[in-house]
N, C-alpha and C positions, 0 to 999 in steps of 0.2 A: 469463608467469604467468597461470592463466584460474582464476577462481573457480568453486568445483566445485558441481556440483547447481544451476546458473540451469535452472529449469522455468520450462517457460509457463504461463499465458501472460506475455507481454512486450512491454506496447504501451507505447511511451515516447510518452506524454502528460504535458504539467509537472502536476503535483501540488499544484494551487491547490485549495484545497478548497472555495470559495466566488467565487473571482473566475474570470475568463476570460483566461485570460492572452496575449500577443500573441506567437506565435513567433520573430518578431523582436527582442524587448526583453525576453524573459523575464525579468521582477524580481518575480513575485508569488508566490514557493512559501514566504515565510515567513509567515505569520497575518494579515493581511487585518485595516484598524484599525478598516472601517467592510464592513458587509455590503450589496450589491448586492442589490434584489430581481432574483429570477430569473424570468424573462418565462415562461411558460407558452401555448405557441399547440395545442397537440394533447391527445390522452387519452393520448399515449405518455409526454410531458410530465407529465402529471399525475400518472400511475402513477410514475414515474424520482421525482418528487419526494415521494412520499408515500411512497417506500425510504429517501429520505436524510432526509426526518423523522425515520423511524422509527431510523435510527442519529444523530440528534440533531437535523440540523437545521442553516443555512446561520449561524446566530446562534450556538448551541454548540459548532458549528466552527471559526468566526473565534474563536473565546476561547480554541481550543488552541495551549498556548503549546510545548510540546513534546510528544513522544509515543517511546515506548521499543516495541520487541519483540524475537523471535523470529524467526526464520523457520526451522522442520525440518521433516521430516518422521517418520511414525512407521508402521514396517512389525514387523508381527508382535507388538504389545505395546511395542516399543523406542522410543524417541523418541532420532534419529540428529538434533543440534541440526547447522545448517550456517550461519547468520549471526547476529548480535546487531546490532540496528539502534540509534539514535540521532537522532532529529530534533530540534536548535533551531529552532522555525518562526517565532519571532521575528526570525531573522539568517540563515536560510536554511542554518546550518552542519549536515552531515550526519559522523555514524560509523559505521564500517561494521566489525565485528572478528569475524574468523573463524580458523580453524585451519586445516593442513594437515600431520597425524601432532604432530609435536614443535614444527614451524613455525608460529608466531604473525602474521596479519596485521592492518594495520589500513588504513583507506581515511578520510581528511578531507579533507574539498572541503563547496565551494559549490551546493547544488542546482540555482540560476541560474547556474553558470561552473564547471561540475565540471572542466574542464582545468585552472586554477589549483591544484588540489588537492595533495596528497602521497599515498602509499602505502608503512608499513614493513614489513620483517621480520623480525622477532625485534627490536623496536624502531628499528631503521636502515631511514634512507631508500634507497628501489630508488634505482638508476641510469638516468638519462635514457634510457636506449637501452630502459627495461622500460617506462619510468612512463606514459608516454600508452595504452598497452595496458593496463594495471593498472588505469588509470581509469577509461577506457572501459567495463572488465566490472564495476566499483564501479559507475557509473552503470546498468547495467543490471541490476545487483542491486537496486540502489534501487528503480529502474520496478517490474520483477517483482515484490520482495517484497512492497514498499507496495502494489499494484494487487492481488493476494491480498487483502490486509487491506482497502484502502482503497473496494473498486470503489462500493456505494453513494453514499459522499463522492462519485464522480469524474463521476458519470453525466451531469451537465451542461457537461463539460470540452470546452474549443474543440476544434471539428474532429468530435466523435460526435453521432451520425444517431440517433435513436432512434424505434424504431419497432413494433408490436402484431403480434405472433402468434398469431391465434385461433384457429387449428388446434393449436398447442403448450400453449392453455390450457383452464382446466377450472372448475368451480363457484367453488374456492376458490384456485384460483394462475391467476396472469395474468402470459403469457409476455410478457416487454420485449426487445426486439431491439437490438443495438448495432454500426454500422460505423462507420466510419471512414474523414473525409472526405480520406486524405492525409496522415495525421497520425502521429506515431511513428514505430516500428522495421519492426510487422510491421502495417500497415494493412490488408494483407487478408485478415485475421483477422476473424469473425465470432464474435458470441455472442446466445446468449437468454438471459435472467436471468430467473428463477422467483420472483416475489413475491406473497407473499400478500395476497389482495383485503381481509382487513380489518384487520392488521396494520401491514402495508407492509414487514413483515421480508422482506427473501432471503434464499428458501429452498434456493437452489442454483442453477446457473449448468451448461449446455453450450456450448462452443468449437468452431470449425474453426479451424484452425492454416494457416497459408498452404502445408504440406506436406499437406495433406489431413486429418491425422488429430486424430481426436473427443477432446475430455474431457468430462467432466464430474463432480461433486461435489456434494454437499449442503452448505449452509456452517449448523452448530449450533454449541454453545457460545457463545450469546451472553453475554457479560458487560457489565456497566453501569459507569459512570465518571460521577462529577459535574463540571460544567462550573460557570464563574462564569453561564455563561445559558443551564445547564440540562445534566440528560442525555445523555451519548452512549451507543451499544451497539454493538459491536465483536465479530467472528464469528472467536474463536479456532481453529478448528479445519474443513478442509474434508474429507470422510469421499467415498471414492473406493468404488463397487461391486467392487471388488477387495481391499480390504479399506485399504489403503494412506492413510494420512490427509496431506495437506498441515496443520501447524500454523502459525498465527501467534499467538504467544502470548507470554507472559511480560510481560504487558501494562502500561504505564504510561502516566500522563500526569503528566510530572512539573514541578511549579513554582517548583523552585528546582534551576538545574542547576550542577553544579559546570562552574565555564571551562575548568579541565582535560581535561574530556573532547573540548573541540571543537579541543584543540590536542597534547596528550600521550598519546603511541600507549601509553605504560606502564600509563596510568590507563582498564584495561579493562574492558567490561562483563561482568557474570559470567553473562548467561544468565538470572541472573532478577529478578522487580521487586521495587524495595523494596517493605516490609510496606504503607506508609505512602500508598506510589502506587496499591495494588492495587486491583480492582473494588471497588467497593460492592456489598451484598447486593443483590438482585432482588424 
């Protein structure tokens, strides 16, 4: 069984949003109880962290206790949705529920021990002989979709290089360079991230793909979310010169999750956020 529409990119880096986590012991993808300052030795440094200011900030991150989305895309007017995500970042418990025609699935695991997990369909657990493959593409929907959404959050995540392209930059955007020392799925993957000099919003991102070929996007729609320590902004929607948008949307951050969601494949997410979770005005 493969989950349909994984787009790149897809750098499986753990999704600590504030801490550095050790590839060995990965236990830190739930919310972080004390924030680390984060050492700053370069201008590449400096510009990375004055992006993830600008989406909140390593203080209004550790206070996210969970976060809901989206991930579709939208060609021609249409918005074709293809996952609904789920994070307790308190317990590290992730959901994953998608469709396939009539076929209902859903994906619960451990972001720190996604083997342990389960996968149903049409509420029944797969068969041993499916579910480690079933997993595996759950967790790499994970990486992919969250890294759409998350990449500002990530920019300081163990293992990436960052580094200043000033031939790629101009009066008012200033090109950030990101490798990968070894780390993930497809490490030799490159990208530039486009942020703006007074800002610090990302303004869009170009890739090379370890098959050679180019993306890129503009990332707009930012929407705002209050934190207990402050602000976050969150880039719904990435717009492709082809006209084709990658979305991640349906946004939440929710603080009271119900338990059934991180345990009963019945109790599904419907695609969009409660009223109550939704941005705040701008």
């Amino acid at each position: 069984m493969r989950l349909a529409y994984l787009l790149t990119p897809l750098v499986a880096i753990a999704l600590a949003a504030c801490a550095t986590p050790d590839p060995d012991t990965a236990t830190t993808d739930a919310a972080p109880s004390e924030v680390a300052e984060i050492p700053l030795h370069s201008a590449a440094d400096s510009l990375a962290m004055q992006a993830f200011d600008y989406a909140g900030g390593p203080a209004a991150w550790a206070s996210v206790a969970a976060l809901r989305c989206d991930f579709a895309i939208e060609r021609g007017g249409e918005r074709i949705p293809i996952r609904h995500h789920l994070w307790d970042r308190t317990t590290g418990a992730y959901r994953i529920d998608w469709s396939n025609g009539d076929t209902l699935y859903t994906a619960l695991f451990d972001v720190n021990d996604y083997t342990a997990g389960s996968v149903y369909m049409n509420g029944r657990p797969l068969a041993d002989s499916t579910l480690a493959d079933a997993l595996d593409n759950a967790e790499q929907a994970y990486l992919n979709d969250t890294y759409w959404l998350l990449l500002p959050v990530k920019l300081f995540d163990d293992g990436v290089t960052r580094g200043l392209d000033a031939d790629s930059s101009d009066a008012t955007t200033a090109a950030l360079t990101l490798a990968f020392d070894g780390v993930g799925l497809t490490p030799d993957e490159a990208y530039w991230i486009y942020i703006n000099r007074d800002s610090g919003a990302v303004e869009g991102w170009t890739y090379v793909l370890e098959s050679g070929g180019v993306g890129q996007s503009a990332w707009v729609d930012y929407q705002p979310f209050e934190t207990k320590a402050g602000p976050v902004l969150l880039s719904a929607r990435k717009e492709r010169a082809d006209g084709l948008a990658i979305l991640t949307d349906a946004l939440a951050l929710p603080t009271d999750l119900d338990p059934a969601a991180s345990t009963d494949p019945a109790a599904r997410l419907d695609g969009r956020a409660l009223a109550a979770d939704a941005p705040t005005e701008l």
